[in-house]
VOGU-3710 file (C-alpha; in Angstrom, 3 decimals, decimal comma):
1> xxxxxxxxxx> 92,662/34,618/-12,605  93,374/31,763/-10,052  95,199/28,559/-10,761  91,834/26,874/-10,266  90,053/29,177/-12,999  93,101/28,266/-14,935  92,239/24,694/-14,565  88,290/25,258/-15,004  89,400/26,968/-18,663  91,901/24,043/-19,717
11> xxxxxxxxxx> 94,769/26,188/-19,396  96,594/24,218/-16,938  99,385/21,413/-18,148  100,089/19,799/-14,729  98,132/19,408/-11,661  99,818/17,943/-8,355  97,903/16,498/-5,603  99,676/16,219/-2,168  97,151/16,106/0,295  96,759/12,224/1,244
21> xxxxxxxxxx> 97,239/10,235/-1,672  100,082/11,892/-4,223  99,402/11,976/-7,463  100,458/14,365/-10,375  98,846/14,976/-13,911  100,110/16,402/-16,966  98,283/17,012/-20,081  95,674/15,138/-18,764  97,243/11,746/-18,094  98,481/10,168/-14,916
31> xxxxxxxxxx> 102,334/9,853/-14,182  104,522/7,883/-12,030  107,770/9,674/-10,838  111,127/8,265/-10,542  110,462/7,693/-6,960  108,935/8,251/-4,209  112,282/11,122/-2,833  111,520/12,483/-6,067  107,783/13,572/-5,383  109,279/14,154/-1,937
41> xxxxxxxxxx> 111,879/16,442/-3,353  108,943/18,024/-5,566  106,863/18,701/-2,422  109,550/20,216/-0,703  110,674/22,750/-3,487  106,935/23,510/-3,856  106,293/24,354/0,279  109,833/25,838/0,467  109,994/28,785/-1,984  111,172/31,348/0,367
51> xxxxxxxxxx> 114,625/31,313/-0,642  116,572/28,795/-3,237  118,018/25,619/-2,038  121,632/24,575/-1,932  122,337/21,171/-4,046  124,351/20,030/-0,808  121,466/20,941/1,298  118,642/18,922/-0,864  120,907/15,891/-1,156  121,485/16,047/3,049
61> xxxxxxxxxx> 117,605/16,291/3,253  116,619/12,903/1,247  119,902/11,123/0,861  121,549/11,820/4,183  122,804/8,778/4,958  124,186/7,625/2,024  127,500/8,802/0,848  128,281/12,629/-0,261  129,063/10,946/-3,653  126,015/9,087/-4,108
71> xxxxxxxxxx> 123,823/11,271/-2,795  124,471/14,164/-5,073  124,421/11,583/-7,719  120,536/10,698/-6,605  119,845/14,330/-6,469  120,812/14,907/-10,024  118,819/11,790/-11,209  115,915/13,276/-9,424  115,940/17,043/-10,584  116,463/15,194/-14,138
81> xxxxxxxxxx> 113,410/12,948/-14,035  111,382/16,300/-12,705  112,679/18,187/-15,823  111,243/16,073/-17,843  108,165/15,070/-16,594  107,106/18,628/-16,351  108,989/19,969/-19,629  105,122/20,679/-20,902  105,183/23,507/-18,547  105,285/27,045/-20,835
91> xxxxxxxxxx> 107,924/28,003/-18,014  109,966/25,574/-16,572  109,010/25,833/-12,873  112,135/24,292/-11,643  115,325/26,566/-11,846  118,555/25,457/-11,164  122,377/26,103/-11,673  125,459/24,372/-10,248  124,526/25,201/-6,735  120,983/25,936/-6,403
101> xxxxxxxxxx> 117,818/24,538/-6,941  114,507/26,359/-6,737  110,561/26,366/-7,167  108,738/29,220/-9,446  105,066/29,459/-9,241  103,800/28,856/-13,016  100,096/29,595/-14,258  99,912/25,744/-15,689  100,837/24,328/-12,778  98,322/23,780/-10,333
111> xxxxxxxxxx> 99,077/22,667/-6,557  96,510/21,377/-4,425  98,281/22,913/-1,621  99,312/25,759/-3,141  95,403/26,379/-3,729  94,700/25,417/0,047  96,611/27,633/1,548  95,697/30,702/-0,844  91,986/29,661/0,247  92,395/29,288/3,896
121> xxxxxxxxxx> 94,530/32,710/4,057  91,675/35,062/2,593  88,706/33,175/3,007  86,794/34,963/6,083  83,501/33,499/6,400  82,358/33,458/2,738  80,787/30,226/2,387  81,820/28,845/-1,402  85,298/29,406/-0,709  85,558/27,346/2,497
131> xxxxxxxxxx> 84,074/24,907/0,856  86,396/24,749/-2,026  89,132/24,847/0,878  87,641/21,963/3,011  87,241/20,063/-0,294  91,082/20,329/-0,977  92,290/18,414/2,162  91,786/14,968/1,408  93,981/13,600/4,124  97,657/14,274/5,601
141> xxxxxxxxxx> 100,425/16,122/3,143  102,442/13,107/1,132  100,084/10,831/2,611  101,428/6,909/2,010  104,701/8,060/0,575  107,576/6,361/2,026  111,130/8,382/2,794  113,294/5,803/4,171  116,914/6,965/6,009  116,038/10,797/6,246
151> xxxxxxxxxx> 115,570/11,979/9,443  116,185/15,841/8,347  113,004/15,276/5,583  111,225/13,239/8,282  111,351/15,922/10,693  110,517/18,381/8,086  107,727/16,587/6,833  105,791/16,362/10,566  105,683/20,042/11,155  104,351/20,553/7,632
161> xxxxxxxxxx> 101,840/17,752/8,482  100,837/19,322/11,678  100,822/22,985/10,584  98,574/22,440/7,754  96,118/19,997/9,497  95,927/22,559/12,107  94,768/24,790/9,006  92,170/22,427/7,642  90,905/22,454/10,831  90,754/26,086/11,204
171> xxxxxxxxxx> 89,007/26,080/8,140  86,727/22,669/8,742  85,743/25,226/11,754  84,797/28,398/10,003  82,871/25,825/7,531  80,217/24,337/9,763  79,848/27,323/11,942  78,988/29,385/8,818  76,608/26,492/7,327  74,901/25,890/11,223
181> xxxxxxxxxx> 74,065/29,404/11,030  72,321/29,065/7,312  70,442/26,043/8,497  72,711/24,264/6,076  72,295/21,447/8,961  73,416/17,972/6,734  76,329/19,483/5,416  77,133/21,113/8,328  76,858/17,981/10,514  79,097/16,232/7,597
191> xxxxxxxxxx> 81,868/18,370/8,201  81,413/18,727/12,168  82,048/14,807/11,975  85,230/14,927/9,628  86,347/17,456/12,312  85,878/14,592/14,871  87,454/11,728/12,745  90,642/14,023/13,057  90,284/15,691/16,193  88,004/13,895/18,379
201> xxxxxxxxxx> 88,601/16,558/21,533  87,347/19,445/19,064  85,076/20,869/21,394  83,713/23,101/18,383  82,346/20,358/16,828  80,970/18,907/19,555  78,976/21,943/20,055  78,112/22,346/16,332  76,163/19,263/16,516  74,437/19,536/19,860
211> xxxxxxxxxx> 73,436/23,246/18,079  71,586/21,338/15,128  70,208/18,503/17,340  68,294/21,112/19,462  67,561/23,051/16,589  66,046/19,760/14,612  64,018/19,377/18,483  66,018/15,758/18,432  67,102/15,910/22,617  68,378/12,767/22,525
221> xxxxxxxxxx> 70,550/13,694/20,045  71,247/16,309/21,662  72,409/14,344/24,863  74,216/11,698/22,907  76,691/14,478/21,192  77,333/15,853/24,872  77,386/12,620/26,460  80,214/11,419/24,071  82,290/14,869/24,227  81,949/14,288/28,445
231> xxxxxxxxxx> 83,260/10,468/27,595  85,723/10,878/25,472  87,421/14,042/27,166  87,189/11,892/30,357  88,970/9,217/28,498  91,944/11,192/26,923  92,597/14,220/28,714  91,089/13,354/32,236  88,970/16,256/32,370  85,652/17,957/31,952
241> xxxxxxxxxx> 84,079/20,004/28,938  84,881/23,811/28,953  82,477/26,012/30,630  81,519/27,133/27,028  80,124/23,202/25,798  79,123/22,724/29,159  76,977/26,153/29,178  75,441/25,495/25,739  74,016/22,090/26,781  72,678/23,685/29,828
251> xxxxxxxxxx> 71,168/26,392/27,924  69,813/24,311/25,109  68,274/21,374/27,298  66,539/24,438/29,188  64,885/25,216/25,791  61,518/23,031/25,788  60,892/23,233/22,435  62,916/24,769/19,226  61,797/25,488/16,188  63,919/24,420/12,734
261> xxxxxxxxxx> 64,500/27,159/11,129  65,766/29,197/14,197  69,226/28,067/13,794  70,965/31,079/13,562  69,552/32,375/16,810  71,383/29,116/18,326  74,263/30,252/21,351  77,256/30,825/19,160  80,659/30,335/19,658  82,497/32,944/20,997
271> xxxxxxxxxx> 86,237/33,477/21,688  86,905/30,166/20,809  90,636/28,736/21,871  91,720/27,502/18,301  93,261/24,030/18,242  97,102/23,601/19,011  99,871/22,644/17,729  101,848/19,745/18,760  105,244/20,935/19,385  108,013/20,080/21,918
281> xxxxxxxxxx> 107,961/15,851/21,745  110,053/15,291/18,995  112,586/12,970/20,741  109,543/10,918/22,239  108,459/10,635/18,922  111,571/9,197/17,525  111,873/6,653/20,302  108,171/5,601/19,429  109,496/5,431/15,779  112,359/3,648/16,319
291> xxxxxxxxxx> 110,568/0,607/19,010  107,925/0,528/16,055  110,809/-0,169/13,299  112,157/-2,499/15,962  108,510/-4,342/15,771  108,345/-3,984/12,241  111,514/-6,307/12,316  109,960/-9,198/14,097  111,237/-7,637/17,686  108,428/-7,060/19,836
301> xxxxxxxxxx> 108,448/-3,934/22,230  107,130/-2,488/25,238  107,117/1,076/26,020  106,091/2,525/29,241  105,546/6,431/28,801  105,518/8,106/32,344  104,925/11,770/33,773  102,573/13,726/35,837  98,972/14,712/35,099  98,292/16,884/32,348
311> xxxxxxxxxx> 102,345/16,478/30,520  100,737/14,978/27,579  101,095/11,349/27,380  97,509/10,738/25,490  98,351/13,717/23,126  102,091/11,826/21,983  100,040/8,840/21,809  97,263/9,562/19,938  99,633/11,314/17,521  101,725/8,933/16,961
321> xxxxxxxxxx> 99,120/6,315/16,355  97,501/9,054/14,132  101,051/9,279/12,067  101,262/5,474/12,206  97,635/4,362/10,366  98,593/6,532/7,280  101,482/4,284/6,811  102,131/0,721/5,952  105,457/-1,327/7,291  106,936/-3,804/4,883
331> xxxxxxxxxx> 103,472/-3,930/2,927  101,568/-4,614/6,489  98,775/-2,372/7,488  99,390/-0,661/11,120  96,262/-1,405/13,419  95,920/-0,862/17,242  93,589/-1,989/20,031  93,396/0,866/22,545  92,388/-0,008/26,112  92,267/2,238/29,307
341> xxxxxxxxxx> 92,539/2,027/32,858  89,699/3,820/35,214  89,837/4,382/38,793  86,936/2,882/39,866  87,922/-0,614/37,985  91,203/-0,893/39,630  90,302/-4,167/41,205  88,059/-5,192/38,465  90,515/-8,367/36,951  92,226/-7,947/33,570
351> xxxxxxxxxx> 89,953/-4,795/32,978  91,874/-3,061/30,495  92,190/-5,553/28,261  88,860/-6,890/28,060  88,511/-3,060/26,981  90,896/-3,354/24,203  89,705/-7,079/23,035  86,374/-5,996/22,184  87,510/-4,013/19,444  87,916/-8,136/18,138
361> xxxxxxxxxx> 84,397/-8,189/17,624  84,176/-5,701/14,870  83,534/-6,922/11,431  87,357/-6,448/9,790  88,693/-8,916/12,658  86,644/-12,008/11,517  88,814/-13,427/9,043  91,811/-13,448/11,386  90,380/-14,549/14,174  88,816/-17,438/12,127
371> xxxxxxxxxx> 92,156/-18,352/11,252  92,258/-19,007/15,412  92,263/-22,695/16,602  89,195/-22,768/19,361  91,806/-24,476/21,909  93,341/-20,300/22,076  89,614/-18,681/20,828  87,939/-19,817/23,746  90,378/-18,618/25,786  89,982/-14,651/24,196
381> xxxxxxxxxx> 86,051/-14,955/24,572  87,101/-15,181/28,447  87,946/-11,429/28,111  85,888/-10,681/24,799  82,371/-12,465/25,666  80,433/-10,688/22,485  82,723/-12,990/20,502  80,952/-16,129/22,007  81,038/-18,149/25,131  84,057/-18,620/26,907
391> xxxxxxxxxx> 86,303/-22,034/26,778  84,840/-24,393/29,675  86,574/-24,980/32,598  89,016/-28,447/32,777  87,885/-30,764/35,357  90,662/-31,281/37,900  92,647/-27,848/36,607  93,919/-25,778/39,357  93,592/-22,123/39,467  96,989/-21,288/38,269
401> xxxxxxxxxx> 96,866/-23,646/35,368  93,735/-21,891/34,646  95,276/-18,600/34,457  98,032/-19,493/32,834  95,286/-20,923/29,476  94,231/-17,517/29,724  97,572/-16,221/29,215  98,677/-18,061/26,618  95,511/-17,754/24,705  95,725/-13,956/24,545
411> xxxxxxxxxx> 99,259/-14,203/23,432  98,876/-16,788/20,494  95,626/-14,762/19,256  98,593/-11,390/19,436  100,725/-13,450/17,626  98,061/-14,476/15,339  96,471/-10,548/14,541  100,665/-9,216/13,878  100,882/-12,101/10,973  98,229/-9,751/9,017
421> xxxxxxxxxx> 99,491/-6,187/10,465  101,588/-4,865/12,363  99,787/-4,438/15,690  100,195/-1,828/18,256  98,381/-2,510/21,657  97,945/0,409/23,790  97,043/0,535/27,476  96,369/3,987/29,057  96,113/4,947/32,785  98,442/2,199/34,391
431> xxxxxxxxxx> 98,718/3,397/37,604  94,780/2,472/37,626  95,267/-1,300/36,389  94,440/-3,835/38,549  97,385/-6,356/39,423  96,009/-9,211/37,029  96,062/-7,022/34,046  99,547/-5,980/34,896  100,912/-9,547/35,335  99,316/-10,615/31,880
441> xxxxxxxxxx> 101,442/-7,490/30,200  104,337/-8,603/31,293  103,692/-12,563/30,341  102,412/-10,891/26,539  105,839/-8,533/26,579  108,129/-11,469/27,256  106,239/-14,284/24,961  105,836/-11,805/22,228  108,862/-10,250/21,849  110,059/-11,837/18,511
451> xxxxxxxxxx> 106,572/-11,012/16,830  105,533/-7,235/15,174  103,964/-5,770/17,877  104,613/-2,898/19,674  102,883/-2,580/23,524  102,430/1,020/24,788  101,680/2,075/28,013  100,851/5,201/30,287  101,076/6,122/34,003  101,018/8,872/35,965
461> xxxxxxxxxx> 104,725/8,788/37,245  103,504/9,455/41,022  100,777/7,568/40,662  102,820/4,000/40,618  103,667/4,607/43,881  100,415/2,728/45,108  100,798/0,139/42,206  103,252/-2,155/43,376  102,698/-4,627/40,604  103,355/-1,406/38,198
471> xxxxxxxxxx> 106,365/-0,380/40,131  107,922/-3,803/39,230  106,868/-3,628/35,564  108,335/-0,565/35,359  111,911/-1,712/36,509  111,888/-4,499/34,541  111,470/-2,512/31,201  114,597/-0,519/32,510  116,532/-3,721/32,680  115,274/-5,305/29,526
481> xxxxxxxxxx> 116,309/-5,390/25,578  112,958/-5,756/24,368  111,216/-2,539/26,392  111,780/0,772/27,825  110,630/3,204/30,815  110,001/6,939/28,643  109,905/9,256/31,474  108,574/12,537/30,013  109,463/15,900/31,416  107,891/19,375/30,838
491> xxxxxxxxxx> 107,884/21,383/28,115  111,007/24,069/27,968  110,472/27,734/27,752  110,964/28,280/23,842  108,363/25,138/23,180  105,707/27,138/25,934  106,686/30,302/23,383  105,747/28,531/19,867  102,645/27,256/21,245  101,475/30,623/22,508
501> xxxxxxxxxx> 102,596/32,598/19,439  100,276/30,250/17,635  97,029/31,377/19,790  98,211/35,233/18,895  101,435/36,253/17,506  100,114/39,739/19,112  100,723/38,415/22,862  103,020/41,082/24,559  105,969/39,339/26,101  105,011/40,404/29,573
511> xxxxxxxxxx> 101,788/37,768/29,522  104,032/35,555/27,529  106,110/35,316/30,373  103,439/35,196/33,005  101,948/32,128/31,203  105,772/30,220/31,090  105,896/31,046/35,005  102,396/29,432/35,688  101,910/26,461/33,444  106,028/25,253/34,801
521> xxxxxxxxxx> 106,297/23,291/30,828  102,895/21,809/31,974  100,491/21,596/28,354  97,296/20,861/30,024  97,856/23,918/32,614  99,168/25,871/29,115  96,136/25,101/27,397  93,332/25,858/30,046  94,902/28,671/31,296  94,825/30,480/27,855
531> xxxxxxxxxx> 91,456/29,326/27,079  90,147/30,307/30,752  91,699/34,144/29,350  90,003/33,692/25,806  86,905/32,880/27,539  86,796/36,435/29,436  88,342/38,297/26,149  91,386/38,804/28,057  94,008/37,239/26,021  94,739/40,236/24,207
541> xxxxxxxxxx> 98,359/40,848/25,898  96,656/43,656/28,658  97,107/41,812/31,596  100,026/43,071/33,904  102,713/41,098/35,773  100,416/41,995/39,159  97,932/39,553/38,673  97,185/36,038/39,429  95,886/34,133/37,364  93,613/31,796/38,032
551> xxxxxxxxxx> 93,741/27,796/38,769  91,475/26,274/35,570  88,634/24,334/36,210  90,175/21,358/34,681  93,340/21,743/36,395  91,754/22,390/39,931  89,687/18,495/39,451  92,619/16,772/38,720  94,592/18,671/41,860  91,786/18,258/43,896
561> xxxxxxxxxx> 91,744/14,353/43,207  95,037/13,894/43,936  95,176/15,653/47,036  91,914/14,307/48,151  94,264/10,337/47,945  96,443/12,034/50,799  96,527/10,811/54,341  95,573/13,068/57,145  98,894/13,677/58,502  99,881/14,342/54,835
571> xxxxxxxxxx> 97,113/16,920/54,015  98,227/18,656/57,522  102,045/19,266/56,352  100,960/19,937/52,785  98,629/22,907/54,388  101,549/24,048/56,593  103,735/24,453/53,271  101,102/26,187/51,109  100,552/28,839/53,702  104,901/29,066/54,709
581> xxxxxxxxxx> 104,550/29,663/50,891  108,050/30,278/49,739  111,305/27,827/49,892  111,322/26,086/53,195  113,528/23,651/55,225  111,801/20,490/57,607  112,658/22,784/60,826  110,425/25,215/59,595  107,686/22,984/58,822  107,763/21,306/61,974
591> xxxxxxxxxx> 107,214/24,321/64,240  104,429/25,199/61,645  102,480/21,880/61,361  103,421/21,010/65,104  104,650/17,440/63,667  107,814/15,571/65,431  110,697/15,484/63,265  110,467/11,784/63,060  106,690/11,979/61,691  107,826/13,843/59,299
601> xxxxxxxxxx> 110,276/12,189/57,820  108,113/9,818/56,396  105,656/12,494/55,194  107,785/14,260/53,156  109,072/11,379/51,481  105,911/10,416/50,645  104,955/13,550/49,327  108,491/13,816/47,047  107,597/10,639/45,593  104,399/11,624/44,979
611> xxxxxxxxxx> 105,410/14,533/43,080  103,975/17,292/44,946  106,899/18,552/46,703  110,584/18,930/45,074  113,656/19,263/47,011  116,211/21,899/45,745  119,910/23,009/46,601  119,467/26,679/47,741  123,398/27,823/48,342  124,335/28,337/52,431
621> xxxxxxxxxx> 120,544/27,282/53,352  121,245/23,876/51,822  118,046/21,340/50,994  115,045/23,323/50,727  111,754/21,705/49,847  108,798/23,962/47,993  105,654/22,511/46,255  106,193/21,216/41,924  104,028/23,134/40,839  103,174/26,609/42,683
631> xxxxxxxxxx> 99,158/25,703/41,152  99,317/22,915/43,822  100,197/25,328/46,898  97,483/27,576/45,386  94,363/24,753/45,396  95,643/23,692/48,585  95,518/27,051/50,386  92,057/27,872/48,717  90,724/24,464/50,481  91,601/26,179/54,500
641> xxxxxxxxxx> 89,366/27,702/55,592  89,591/31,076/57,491  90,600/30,284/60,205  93,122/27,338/59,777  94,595/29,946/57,585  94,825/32,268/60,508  96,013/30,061/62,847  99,211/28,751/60,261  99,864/32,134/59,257  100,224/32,648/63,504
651> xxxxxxxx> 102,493/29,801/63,527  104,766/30,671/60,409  105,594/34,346/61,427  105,991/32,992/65,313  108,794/30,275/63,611  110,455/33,043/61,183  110,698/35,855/63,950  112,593/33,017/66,572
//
């Protein structure tokens, strides 16, 4: 019999909840542990029960930076106040000598968890028990509990987070697939939405609901749900919906009519990627953490977060405002108003944040903004007009006095919004922003820097280059106590390894290898290239270290883009290299391209700042140049046609021969 039959038939004497908020029974009545390391401690006894736990080990985990002394001390207050709180147990579930502590699975103890992941191992597709498993996950493991000075538990406690989220997800999948195909369509579109409020790039559930919308005959419903999955992937990731969502919104919009019970005949999904795990930014992460405690403090921070296309700057952000809403700081909520840069707006003035200011006009803003005298409220309806007309222009004010209003007003409503939360304002895209929006981020960085609130930002690192205003922000935060410049590289080989183990621990080592080699610690190339191969059933380890694979869709846009921004005589040396192909010196390239040495000189540095070429020490040959990433010399070949390629290849085996 189960633990949850045991419950069902009042055998149970404890149940623990540790999905979102803790909370732990016993006999029927709610009790408060000695603190919250204690239900920490409990938690991690429960989820560790592999192998027993040294006492010097648990006290390093909670009480690591206290002394040896004191922390052994805490750890033997804690292991007594769990001994007696659960002394109702038949069994005591806690077992412990002079050196080791350990968890023992006990009939009358039942774990939320413990259930959960029992459920989502065996489930399949049987219908009651994902819903008993979906029902289980009530938010993020330890949810609200705060560990203060242990970065070992802290650690710990994110990849738990993450792994088992990942699960619910899994299973949130599973769930509404099984109840779209039953016709099951409210529940079903119920969880497809708590999918969303987690995950909102879960293309799954994007295609769920389109499914029911067509099958309910409700096209504009069906439109919407497509139209938002184009938007927001647009928005976060820069890219376009798989060829899977894309294909089912084709196919359904082709269907005139459908009628409501044909649901199961709906386009299924089929060789779905699943969802991710975030690995490999752990040190970001803890600079994030430590600007926010910084903020928390009353020391305001800016934090630019720079790297090239697709390295997974919206991913770090978006989980680390994720991690931070589930927490409070000092007793102060954690809010954030999210703005982004596009291309086409980048001379549209201050841009960005009237797109994070009109998250003011929603209803749980009033009673702070009330607070605002109209002198500086005026001034925010200048960038937020849905909150009311703007302040009036002062007769006989010049333009720069006019601005500088502006300025201020946005700063002292900032400074007004962090004495109710702590406030993190994030602007995405920089190397888009148009030169007024920069100039009022760096007045708000300096004139808010002893307030809580944390400013994030994110540019392409190549991208700056044509954002002279940007450039100059950036080196400031290099230069300045109160900001930084995060420059994020790629992921490393073993990171590249987790993440594919988690898509299929079956992968041969052979394709493992070919996928490190193409996506170069790249996780948007990682993650389209897989799902291009679990789109054609091929990611079963069978493909051999002879094939190509191909550029992804997604990938090949955002190339494409950024070599369409090139200049002429740029796009001619950048042609010459992708068909020279391998390692190659400027000599080489100039008899190829048929450029003069001195035009080149400013080409190539152009296209090393740009991030498209890399130079590299290659022993007795000295500099050698070749192309960042070999999917660049790859799109750029594809675009010659036959015979510019003919006439380069000429020109490259003419140079090598001499």
């Amino acid at each position: 019999m189960s633990q949850m039959n045991d419950l069902l038939s009042g055998e149970i004497n404890a149940e623990l909840r540790l999905f979102g908020p803790s909370s732990l029974t016993v006999q029927g009545k709610p009790v408060r542990l000695h603190s919250g390391k204690t239900m920490a401690l409990l938690a991690y006894l429960i989820l560790e029960t592999r192998s027993a736990h040294s006492r010097e080990k648990l006290a390093g985990l909670l009480w690591g930076e206290s002394p040896e002394k004191r922390a052994r001390q805490s750890l033997r207050q804690s292991l007594y106040s769990l001994g007696r709180t659960l002394g109702v147990l038949r069994n005591p579930c806690i077992i412990q000598n002079t050196n080791i502590v350990a968890f023992e699975d006990r009939p009358d103890f039942w774990v939320d968890v413990r259930e959960f992941q029992r459920l989502s191992s065996t489930v399949g597709n049987n219908l009651e028990s994902l819903r008993a498993a979906s029902g289980l996950y009530r938010g993020l493991l330890l949810e609200g509990i705060e560990v203060f000075d242990s970065p070992a538990f802290d650690e710990w406690l994110t990849l738990r987070r993450d792994a088992l989220e990942q699960k619910a997800l899994s299973v949130f999948s599973k769930l509404f697939e099984t109840l779209l195909h039953a016709s099951v369509y409210e529940e079903a579109i119920s969880i497809a939405r708590r999918t969303l409020s987690i995950d909102p790039l879960h293309e799954g559930a994007h295609r769920c609901l389109m499914s029911i919308f067509a099958a309910l005959g409700d096209t504009d419903g069906l439109r919407r749900q497509y139209r938002r999955c184009v938007d927001i992937l647009q928005r976060e990731v820069g890219a376009e919906p798989s060829s899977e969502t894309s294909g089912l919104f084709q196919e359904l919009t082709a269907l005139r009519t459908l009628p409501y019970q044909v649901a199961a005949e709906l386009p299924t999904v089929r060789n779905k990627l699943p969802e991710l795990p975030f690995l490999g930014r752990e040190a970001e992460l803890e600079v994030l953490r430590d600007r926010l405690g910084k903020a928390g403090n009353g020391q305001g921070n800016l934090i630019l977060a720079a790297g090239e296309p697709g390295i997974g700057k919206t991913r770090l952000v978006t989980e680390f405002i994720r991690r931070c809403k589930v927490q409070k700081m000092d007793g102060k909520p954690v809010h954030c108003l999210h703005g982004k840069c596009y291309e086409p707006e980048t001379n549209a003035p201050f841009a960005m944040w009237a797109d994070a200011l009109k998250q003011l006009t929603r209803p749980e803003w009033t009673p702070i903004l009330s607070t605002l005298p109209e002198q500086w409220f005026g001034q925010l309806r200048r960038l937020a007009p849905d909150l009311g007309p703007p302040a009036p222009i002062i007769v006989g004010e010049t333009a720069e006095e006019h601005r500088l209003h502006l300025y201020q007003g946005i700063v002292h409503t900032l400074n007004a919004i962090s004495n109710a939360c702590l406030l993190i304002l994030v602007f995405e895209d920089l190397q888009w922003s148009d030169e007024a929006s920069l100039e009022l981020l760096h007045y708000a960085a300096r004139h808010l820097s002893e307030t809580p609130v944390l400013i994030l930002g994110t540019f392409r690192m190549m991208g700056s280059i044509d954002n002279s205003p940007l450039e100059s922000l950036a080196r400031w935060t290099e230069s300045s106590d109160t900001a930084c410049l995060m420059r994020m590289g790629q992921l490393d080989r073993t990171v590249i390894e987790r993440i594919v183990r988690s898509v299929g621990p079956e992968i041969s080592e052979g394709l493992l290898q070919k996928l490190s080699c193409a996506c170069e610690g790249n996780p948007l190339v990682l993650v389209e290239t897989l799902r291009g191969l679990m789109e054609k059933g091929e990611l079963n380890g069978s493909i051999t270290e002879d094939i190509e694979l191909q550029v992804p869709k997604k990938v090949l846009s955002i190339m494409r883009s950024r070599i369409s921004m090139l200049k002429e005589d740029q796009r001619r040396a950048l042609a010459s290299a992708a068909v020279i192909g391998r390692p190659f010196g400027p000599p080489l390239l100039r008899r190829v391209s048929g450029q003069t040495e001195e035009q080149l000189f400013g080409i190539l540095d152009a296209l090393i700042s740009r991030g498209l070429l890399r130079e590299m020490e290659d022993g007795s040959a000295g500099t050698t140049l070749s192309f960042d990433h070999d999917y660049y010399r790859r799109v750029v070949y594809q675009e010659l046609s036959t015979f510019q390629r003919k006439v380069l290849h000429r020109r490259t085996a003419g140079a090598l021969l001499s």
